[in-house]
Structure formats: structure tokens, C-alpha cells
Backbone as XML, in Angstrom:
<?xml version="1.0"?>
<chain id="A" units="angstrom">
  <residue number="1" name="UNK">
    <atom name="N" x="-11.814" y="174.512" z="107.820"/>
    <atom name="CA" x="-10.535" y="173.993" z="107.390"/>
    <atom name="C" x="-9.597" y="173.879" z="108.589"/>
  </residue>
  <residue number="2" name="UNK">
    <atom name="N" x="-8.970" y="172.524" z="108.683"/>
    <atom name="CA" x="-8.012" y="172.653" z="109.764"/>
    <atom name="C" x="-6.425" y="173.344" z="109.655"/>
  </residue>
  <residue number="3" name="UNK">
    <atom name="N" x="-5.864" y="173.095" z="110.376"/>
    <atom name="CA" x="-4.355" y="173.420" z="110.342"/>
    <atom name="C" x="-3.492" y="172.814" z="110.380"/>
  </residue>
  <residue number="4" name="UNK">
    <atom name="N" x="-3.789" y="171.771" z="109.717"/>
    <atom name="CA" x="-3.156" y="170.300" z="109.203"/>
    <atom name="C" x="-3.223" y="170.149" z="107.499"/>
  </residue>
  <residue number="5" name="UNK">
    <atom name="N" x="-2.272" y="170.905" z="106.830"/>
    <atom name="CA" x="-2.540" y="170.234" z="105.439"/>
    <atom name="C" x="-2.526" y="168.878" z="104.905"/>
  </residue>
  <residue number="6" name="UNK">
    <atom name="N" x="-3.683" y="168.257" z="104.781"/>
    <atom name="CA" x="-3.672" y="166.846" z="104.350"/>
    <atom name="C" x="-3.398" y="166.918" z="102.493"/>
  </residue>
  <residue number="7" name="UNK">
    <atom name="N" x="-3.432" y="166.092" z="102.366"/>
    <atom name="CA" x="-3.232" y="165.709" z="100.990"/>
    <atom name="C" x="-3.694" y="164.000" z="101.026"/>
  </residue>
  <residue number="8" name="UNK">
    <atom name="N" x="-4.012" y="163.479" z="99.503"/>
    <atom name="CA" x="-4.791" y="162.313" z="99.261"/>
    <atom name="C" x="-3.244" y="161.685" z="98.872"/>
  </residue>
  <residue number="9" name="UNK">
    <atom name="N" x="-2.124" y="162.607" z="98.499"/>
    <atom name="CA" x="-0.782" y="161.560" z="97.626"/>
    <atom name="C" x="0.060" y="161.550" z="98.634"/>
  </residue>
  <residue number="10" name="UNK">
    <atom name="N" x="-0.240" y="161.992" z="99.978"/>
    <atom name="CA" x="0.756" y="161.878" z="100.937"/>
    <atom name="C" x="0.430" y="161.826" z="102.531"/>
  </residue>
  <residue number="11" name="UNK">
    <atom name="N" x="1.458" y="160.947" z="103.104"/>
    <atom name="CA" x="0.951" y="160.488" z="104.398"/>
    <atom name="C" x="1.696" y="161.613" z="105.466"/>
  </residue>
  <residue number="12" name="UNK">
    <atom name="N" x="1.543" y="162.011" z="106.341"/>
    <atom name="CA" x="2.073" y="162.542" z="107.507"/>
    <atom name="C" x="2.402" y="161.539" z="108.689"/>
  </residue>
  <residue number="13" name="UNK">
    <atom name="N" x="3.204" y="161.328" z="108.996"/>
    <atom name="CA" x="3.802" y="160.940" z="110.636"/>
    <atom name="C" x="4.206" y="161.869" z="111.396"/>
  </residue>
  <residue number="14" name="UNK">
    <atom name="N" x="3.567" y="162.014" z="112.591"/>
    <atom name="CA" x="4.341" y="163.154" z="113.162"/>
    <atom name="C" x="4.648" y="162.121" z="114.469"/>
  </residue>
  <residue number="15" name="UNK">
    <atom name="N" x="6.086" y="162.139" z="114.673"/>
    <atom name="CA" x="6.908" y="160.942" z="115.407"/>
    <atom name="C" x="8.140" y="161.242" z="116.045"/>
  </residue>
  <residue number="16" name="UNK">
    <atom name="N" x="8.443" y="160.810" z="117.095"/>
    <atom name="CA" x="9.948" y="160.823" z="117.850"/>
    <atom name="C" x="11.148" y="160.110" z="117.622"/>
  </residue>
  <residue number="17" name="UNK">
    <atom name="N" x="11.438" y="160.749" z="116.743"/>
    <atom name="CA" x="13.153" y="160.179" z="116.358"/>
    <atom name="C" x="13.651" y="159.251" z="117.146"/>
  </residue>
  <residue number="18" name="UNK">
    <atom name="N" x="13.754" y="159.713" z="118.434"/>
    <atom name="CA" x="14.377" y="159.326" z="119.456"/>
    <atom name="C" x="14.242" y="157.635" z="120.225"/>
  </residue>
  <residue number="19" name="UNK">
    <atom name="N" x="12.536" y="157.490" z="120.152"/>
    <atom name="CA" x="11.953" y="156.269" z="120.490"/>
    <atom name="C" x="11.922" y="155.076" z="119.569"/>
  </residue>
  <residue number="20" name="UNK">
    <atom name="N" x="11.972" y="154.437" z="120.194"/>
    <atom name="CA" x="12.174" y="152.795" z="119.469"/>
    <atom name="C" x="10.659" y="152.473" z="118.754"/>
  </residue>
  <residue number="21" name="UNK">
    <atom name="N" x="9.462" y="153.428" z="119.026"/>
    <atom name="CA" x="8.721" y="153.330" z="118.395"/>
    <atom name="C" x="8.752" y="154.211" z="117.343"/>
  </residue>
  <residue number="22" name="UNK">
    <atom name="N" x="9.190" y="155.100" z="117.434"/>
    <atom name="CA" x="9.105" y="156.294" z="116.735"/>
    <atom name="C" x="10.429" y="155.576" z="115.181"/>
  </residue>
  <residue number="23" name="UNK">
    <atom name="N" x="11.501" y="155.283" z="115.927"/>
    <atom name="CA" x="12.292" y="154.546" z="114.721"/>
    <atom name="C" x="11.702" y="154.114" z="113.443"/>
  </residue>
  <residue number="24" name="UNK">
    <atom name="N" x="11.035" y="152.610" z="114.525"/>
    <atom name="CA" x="10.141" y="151.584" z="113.768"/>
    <atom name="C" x="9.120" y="152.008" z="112.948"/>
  </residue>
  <residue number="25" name="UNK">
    <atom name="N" x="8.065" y="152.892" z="112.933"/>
    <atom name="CA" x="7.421" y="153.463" z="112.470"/>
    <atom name="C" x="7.644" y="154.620" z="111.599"/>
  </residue>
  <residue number="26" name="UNK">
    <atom name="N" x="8.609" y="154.791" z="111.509"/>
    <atom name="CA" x="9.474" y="155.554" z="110.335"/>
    <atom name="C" x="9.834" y="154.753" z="109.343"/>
  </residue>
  <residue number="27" name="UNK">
    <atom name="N" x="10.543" y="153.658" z="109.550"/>
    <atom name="CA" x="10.896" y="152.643" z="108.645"/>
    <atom name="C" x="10.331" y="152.423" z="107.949"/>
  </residue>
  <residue number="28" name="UNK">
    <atom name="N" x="8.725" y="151.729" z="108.908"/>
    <atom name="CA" x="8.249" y="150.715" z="108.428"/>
    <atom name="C" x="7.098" y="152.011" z="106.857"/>
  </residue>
  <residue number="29" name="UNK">
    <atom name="N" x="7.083" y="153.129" z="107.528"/>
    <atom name="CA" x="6.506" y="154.153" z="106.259"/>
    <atom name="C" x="7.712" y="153.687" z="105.149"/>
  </residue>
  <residue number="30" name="UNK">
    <atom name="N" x="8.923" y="154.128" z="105.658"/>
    <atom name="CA" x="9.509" y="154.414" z="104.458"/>
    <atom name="C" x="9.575" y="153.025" z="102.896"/>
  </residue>
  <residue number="31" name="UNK">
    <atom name="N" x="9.100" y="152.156" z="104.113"/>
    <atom name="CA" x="9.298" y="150.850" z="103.130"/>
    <atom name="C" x="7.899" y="151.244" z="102.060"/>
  </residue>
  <residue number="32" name="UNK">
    <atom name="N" x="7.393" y="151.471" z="101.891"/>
    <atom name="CA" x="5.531" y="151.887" z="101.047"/>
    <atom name="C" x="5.968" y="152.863" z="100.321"/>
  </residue>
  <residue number="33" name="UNK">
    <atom name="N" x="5.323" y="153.257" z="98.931"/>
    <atom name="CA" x="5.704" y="153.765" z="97.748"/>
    <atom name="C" x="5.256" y="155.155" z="98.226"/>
  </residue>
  <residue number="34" name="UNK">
    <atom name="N" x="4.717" y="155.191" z="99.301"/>
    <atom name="CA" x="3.889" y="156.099" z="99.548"/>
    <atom name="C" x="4.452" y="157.943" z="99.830"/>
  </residue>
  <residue number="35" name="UNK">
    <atom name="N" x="4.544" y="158.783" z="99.404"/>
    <atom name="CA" x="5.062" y="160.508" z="99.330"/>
    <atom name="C" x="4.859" y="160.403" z="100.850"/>
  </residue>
  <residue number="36" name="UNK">
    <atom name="N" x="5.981" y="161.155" z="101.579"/>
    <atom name="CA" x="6.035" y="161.301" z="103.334"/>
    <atom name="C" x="6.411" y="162.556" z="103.141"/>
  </residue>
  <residue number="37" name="UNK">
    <atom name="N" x="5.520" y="162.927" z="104.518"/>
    <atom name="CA" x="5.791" y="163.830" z="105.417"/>
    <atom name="C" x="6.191" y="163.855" z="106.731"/>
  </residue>
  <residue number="38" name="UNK">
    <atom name="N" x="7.316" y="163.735" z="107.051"/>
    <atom name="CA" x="7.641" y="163.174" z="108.487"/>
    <atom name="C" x="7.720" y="164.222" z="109.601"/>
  </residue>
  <residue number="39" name="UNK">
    <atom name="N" x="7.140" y="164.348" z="110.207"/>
    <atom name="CA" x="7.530" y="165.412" z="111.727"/>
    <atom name="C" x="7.797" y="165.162" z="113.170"/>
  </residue>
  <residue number="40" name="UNK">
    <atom name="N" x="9.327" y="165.391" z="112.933"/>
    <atom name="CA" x="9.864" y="164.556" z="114.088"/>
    <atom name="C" x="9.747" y="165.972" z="115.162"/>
  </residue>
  <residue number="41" name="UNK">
    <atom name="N" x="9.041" y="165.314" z="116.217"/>
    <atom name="CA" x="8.442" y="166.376" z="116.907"/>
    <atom name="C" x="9.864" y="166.751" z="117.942"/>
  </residue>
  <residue number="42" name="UNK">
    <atom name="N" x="10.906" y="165.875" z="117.940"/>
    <atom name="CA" x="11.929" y="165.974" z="118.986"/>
    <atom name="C" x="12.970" y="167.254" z="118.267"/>
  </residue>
  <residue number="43" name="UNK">
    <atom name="N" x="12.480" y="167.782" z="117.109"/>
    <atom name="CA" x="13.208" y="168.727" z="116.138"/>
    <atom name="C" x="12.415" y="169.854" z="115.760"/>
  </residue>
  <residue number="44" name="UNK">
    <atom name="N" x="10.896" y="169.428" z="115.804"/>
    <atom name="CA" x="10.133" y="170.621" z="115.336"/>
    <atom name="C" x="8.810" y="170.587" z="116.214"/>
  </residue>
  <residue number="45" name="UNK">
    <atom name="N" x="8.595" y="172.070" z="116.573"/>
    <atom name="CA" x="7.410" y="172.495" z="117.135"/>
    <atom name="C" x="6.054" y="172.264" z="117.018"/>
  </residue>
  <residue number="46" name="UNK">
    <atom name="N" x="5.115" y="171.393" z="116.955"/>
    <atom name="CA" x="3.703" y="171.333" z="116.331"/>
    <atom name="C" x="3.014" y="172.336" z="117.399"/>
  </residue>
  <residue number="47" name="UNK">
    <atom name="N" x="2.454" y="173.136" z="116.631"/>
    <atom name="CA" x="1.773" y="174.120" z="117.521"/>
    <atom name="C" x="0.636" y="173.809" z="118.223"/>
  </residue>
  <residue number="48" name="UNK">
    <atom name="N" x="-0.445" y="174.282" z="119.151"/>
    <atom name="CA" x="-0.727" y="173.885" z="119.969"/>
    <atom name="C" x="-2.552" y="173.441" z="119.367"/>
  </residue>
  <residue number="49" name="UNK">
    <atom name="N" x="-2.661" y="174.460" z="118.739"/>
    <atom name="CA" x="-3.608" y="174.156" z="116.962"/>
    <atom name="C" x="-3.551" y="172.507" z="116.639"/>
  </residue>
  <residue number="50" name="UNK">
    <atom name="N" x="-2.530" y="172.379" z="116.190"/>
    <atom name="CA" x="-2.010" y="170.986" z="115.509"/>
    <atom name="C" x="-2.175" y="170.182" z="116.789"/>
  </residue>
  <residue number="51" name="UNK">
    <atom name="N" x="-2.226" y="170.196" z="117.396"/>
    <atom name="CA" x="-2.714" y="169.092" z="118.800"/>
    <atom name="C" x="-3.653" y="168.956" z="119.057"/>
  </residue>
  <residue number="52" name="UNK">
    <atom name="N" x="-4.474" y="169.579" z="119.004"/>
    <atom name="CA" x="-5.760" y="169.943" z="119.215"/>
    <atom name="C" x="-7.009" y="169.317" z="118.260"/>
  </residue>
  <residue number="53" name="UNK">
    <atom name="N" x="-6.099" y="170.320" z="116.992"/>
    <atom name="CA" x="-6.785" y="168.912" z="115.588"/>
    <atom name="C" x="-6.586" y="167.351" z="115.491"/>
  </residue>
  <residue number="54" name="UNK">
    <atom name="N" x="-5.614" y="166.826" z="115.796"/>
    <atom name="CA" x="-5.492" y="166.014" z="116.356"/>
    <atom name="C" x="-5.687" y="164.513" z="116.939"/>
  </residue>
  <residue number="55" name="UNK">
    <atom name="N" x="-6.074" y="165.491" z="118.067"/>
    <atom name="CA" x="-6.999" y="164.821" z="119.056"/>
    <atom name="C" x="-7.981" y="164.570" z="118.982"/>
  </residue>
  <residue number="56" name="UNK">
    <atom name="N" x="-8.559" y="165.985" z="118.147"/>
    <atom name="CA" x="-9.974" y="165.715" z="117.730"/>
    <atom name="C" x="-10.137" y="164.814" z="116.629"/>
  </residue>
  <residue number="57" name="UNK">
    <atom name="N" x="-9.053" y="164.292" z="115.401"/>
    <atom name="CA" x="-9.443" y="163.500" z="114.662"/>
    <atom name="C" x="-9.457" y="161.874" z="114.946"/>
  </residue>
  <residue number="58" name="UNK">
    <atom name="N" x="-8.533" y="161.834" z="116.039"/>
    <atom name="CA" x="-8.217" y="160.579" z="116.581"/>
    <atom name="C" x="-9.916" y="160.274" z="117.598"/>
  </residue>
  <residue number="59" name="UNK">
    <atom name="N" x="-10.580" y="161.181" z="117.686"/>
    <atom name="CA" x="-11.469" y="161.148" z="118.796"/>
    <atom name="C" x="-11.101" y="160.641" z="120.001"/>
  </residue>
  <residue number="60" name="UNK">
    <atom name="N" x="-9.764" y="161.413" z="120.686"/>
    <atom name="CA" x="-9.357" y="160.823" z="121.643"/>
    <atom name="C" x="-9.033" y="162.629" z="122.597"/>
  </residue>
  <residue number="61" name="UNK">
    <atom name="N" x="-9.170" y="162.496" z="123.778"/>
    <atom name="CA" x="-8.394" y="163.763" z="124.320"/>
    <atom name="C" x="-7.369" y="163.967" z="124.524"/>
  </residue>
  <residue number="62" name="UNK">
    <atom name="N" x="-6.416" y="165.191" z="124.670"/>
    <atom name="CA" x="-4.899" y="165.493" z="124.427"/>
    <atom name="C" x="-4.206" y="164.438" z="125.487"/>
  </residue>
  <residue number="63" name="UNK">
    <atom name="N" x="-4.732" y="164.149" z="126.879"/>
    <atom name="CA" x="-3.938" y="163.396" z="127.761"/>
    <atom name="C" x="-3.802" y="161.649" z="127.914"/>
  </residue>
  <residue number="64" name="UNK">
    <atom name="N" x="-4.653" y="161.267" z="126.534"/>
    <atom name="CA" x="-4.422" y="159.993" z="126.106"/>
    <atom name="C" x="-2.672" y="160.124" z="125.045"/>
  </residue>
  <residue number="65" name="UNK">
    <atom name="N" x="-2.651" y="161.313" z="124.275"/>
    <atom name="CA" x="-1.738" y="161.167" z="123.846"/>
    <atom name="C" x="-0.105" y="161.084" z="124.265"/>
  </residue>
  <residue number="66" name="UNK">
    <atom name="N" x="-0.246" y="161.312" z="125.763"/>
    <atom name="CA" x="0.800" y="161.007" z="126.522"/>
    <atom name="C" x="0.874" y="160.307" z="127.572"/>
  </residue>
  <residue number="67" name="UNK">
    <atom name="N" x="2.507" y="159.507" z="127.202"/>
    <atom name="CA" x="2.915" y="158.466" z="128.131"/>
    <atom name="C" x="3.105" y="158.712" z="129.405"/>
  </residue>
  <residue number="68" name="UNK">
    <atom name="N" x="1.992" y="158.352" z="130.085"/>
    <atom name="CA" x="1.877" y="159.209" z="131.565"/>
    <atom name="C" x="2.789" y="158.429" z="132.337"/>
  </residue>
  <residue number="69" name="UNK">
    <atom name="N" x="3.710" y="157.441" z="132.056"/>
    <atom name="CA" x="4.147" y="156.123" z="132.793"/>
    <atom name="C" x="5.265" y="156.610" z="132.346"/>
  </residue>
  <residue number="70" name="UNK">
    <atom name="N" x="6.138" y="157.371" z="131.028"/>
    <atom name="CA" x="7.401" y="157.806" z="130.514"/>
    <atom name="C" x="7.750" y="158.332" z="131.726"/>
  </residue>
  <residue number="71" name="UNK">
    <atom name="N" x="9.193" y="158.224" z="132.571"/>
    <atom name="CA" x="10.744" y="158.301" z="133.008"/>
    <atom name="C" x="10.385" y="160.203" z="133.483"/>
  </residue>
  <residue number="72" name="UNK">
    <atom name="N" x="9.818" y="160.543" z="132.454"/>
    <atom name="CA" x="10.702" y="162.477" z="132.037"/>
    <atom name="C" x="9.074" y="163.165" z="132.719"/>
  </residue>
  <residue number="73" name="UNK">
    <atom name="N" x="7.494" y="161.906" z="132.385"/>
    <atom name="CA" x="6.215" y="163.117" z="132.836"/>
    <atom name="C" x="6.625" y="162.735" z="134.162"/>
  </residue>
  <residue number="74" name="UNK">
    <atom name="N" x="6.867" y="161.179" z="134.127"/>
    <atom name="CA" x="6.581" y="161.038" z="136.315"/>
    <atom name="C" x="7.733" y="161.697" z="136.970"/>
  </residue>
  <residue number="75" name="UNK">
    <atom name="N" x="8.839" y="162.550" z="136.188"/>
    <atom name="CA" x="10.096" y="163.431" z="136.888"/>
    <atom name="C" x="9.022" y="164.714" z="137.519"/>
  </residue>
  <residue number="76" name="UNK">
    <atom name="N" x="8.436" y="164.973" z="136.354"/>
    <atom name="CA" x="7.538" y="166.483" z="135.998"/>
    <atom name="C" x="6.554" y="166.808" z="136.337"/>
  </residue>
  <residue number="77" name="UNK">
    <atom name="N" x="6.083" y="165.526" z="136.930"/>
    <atom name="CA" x="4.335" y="166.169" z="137.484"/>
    <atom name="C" x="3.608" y="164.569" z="138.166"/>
  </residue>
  <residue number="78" name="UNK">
    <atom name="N" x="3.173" y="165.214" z="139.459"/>
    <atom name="CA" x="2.847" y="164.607" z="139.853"/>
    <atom name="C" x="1.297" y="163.396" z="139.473"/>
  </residue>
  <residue number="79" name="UNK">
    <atom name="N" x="1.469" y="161.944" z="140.038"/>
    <atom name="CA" x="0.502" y="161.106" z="139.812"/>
    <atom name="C" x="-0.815" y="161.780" z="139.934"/>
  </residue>
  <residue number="80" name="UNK">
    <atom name="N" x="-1.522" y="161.488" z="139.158"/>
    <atom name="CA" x="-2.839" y="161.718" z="139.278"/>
    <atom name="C" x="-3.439" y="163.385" z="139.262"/>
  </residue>
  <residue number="81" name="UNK">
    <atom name="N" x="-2.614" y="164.080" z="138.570"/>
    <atom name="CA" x="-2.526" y="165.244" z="138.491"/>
    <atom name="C" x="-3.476" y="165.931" z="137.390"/>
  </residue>
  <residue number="82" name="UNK">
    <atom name="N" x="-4.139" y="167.274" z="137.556"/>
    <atom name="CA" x="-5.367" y="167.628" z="136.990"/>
    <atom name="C" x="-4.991" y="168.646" z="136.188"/>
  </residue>
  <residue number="83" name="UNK">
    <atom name="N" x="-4.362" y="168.347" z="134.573"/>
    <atom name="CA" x="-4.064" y="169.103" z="133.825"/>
    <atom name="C" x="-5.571" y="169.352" z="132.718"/>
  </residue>
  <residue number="84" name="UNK">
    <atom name="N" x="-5.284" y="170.589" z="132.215"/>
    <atom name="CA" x="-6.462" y="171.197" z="130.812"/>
    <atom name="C" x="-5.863" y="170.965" z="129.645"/>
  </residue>
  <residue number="85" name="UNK">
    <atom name="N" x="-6.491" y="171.491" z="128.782"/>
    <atom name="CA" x="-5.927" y="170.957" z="127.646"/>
    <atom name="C" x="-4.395" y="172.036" z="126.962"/>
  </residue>
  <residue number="86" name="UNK">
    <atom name="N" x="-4.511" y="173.402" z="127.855"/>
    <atom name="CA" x="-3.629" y="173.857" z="127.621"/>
    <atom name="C" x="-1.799" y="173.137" z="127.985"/>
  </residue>
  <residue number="87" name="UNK">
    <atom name="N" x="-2.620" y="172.746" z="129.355"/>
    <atom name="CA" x="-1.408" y="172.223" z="130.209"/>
    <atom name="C" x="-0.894" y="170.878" z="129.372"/>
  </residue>
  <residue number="88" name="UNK">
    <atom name="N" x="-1.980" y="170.448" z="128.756"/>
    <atom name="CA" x="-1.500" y="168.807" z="128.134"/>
    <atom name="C" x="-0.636" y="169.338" z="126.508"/>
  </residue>
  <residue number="89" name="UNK">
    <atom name="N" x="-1.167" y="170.264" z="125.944"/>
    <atom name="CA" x="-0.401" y="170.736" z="125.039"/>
    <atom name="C" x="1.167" y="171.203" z="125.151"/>
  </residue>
  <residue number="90" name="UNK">
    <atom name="N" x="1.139" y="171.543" z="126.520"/>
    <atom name="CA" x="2.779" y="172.653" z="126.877"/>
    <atom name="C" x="3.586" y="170.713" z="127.343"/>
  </residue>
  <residue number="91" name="UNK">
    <atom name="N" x="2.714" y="169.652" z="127.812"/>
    <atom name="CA" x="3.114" y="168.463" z="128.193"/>
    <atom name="C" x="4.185" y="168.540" z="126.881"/>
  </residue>
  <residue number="92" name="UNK">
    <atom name="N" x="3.291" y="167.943" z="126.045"/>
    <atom name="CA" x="3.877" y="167.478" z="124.808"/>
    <atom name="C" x="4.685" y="168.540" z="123.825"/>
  </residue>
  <residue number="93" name="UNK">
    <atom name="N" x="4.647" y="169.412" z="123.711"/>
    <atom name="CA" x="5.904" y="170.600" z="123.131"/>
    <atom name="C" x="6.977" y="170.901" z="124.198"/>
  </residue>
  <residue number="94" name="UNK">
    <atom name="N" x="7.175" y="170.695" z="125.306"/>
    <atom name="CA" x="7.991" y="170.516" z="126.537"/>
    <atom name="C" x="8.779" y="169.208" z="126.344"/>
  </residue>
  <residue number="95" name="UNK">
    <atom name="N" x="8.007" y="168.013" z="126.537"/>
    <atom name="CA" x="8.391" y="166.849" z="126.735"/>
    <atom name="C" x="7.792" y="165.950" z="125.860"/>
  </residue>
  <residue number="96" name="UNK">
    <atom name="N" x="8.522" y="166.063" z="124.330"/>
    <atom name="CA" x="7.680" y="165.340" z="123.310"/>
    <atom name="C" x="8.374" y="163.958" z="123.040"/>
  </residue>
  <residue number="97" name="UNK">
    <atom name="N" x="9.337" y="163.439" z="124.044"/>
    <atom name="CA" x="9.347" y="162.247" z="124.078"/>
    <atom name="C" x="8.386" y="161.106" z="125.130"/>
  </residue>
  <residue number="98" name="UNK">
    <atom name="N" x="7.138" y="162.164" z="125.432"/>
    <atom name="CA" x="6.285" y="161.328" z="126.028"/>
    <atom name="C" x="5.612" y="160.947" z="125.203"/>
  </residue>
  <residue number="99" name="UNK">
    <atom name="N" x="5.097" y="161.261" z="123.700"/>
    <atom name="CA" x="4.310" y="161.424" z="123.042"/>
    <atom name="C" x="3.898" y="159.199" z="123.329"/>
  </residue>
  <residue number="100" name="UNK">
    <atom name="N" x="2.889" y="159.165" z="123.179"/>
    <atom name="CA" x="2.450" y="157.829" z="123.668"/>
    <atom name="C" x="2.897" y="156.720" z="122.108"/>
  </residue>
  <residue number="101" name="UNK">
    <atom name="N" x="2.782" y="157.209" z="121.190"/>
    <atom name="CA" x="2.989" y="156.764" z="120.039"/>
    <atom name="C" x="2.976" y="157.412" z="118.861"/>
  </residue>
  <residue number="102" name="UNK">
    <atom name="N" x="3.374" y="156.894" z="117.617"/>
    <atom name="CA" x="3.526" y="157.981" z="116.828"/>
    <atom name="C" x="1.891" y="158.059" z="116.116"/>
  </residue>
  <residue number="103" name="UNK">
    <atom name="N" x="1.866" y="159.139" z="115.228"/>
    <atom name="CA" x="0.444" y="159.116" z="114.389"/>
    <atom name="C" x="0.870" y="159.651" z="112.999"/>
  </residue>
  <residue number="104" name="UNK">
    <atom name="N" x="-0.505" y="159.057" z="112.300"/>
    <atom name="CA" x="-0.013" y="158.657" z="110.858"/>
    <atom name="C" x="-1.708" y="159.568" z="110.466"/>
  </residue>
  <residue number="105" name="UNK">
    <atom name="N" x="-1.618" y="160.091" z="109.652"/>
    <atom name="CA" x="-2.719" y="160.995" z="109.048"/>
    <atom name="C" x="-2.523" y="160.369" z="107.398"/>
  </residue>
  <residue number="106" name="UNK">
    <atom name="N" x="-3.228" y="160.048" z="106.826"/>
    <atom name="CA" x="-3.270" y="159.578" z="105.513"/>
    <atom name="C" x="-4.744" y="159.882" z="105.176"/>
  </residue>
  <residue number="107" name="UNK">
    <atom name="N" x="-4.872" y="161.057" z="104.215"/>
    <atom name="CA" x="-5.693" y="161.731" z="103.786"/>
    <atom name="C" x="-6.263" y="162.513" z="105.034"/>
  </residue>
  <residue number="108" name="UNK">
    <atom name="N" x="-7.666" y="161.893" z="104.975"/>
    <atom name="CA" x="-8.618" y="162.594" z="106.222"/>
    <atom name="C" x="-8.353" y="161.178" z="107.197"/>
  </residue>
  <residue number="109" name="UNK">
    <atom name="N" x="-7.633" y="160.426" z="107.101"/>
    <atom name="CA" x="-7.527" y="159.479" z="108.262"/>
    <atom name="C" x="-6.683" y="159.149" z="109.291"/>
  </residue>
  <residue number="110" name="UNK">
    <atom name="N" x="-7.158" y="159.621" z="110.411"/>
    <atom name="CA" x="-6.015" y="159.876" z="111.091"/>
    <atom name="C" x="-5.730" y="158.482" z="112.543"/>
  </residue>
  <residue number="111" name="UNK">
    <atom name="N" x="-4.365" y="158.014" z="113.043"/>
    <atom name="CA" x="-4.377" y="156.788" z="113.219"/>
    <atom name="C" x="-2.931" y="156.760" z="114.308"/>
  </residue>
  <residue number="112" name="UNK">
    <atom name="N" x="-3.571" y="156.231" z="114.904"/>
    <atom name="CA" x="-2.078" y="156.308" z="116.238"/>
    <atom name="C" x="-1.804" y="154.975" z="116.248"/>
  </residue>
  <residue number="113" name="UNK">
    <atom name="N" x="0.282" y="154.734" z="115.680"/>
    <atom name="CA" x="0.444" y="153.873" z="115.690"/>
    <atom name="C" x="1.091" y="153.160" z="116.720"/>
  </residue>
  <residue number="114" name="UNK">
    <atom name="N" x="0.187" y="152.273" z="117.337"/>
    <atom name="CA" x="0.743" y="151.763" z="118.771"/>
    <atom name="C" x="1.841" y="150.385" z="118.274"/>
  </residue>
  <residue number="115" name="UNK">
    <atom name="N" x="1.493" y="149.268" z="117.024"/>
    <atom name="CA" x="2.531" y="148.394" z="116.585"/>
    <atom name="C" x="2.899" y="149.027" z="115.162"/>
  </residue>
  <residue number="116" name="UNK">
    <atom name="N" x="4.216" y="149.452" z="115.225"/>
    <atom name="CA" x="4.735" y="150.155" z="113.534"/>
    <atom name="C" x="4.013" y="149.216" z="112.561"/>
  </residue>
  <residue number="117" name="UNK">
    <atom name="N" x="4.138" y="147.546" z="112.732"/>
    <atom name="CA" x="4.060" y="146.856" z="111.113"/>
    <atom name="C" x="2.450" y="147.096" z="110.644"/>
  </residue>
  <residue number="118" name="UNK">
    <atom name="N" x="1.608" y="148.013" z="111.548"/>
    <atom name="CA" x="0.195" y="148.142" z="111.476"/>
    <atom name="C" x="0.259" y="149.159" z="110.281"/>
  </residue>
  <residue number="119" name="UNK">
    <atom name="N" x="1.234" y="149.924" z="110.248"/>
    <atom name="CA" x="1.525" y="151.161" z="108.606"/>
    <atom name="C" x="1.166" y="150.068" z="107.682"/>
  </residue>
  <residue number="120" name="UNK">
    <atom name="N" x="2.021" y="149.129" z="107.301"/>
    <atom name="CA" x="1.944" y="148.679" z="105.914"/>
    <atom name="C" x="0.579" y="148.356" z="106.445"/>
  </residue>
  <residue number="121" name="UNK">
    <atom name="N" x="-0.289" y="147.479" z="106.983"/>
    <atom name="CA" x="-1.916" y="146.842" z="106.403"/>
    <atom name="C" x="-2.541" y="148.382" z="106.401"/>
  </residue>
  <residue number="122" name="UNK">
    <atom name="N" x="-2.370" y="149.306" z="107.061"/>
    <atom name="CA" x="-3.174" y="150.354" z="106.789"/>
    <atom name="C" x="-3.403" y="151.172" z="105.239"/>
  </residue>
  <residue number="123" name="UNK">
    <atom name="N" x="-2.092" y="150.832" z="105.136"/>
    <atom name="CA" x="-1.670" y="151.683" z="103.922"/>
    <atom name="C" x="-1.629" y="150.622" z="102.739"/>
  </residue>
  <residue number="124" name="UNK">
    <atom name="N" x="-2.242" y="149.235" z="102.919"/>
    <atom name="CA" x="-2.527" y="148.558" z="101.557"/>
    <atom name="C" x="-3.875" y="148.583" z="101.185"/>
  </residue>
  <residue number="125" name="UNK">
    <atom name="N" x="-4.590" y="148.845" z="102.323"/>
    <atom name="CA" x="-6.260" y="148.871" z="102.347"/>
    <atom name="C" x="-6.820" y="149.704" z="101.147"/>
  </residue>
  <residue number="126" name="UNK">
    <atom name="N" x="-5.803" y="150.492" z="100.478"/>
    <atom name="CA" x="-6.018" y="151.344" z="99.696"/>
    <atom name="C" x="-5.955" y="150.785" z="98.353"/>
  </residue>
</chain>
């Protein structure tokens, strides 16, 4: 069992308030009939567990999930730099407006949204 409560009647976003993606992709959930769970990571902690799961559901590793090109990592750490997965976790609970895009978990499906209007076709497929 992970450390992500999914549910089949409700979607999770876990997203940055702050970003113009993160906005858009809030919206564009809220427009769908669909029960939300929103976690705006610029307000709340996802533990380092919850990153981890993740990553692993996206089948992607923790340092795809950050905007290595964002203003605040290239202040913080140098190009081409050889972080673990601990270090990529403290990235993103440190500096979670790098987060590369937001992600959308709907049931067991989990989905990084790089264009927001991609929520609604995801979420009609159903």
C-alpha cells in the first residue's frame, strides 16, 4: 500500500498556486464534475514518501520532476550537478516552485500535466 490515498470518486492535483501552470491546471480541474483534492505544494509539505511514490507511478525519476532551467534551482545549485534522490526530494520541499508541472493522480493513474486543457480529455476518457 502506498502513501498516497487514492480513491476511484476523486482526483488529486498536487500543484503550485503560484505558477501560471499550476493556476491553469487548477481551473481547468475545477471546471469537471469531478470530487478534488488539491495540494498546493507552495502551502503544504508532501513528504518525502509522497515523492518517491510518485515518481515511481509516473515511471519517471525525482529529477525529471524539476525545472532545472527555473530562476530559484539555477540561483541554488550548480549546472550539471550530481544530486540522489534524497537531495532531489529536499529540491522540491525547499523550492517547490520548481516543481516542472503539476500532477494529477485519478484513481491508480497517475499523469503530469505539462498543457492544463489535457485534464478535461483525460478526465472524459472515463
Amino acid at each position: 500500500m502506498g502513501t498516497i490515498a487514492t480513491n476511484q470518486n476523486q482526483v488529486i492535483l498536487y500543484y503550485h498556486s503560484e505558477t501560471s501552470l499550476g493556476k491553469q491546471a487548477y481551473g481547468f480541474l475545477q471546471a469537471t464534475n469531478k470530487k478534488i483534492l488539491a495540494i498546493d505544494i507552495s502551502k503544504t509539505k508532501v513528504t518525502g514518501m509522497q515523492w518517491l511514490e510518485i515518481s515511481e507511478n509516473l515511471n519517471t525519476i525525482l529529477s525529471k520532476l524539476v525545472n532545472q532551467e527555473h530562476p530559484n534551482f539555477k540561483a541554488n545549485f550548480d549546472s550539471g550537478i550530481n544530486l540522489d534522490k534524497e537531495d532531489w526530494i529536499k529540491v522540491i520541499q525547499n523550492y517547490p516552485e520548481t516543481l516542472r508541472c503539476p500532477i494529477l493522480i485519478d484513481g491508480d493513474k497517475y499523469y503530469l500535466i505539462e498543457i492544463p486543457s489535457e485534464i478535461s480529455k483525460l478526465l472524459e476518457k472515463e
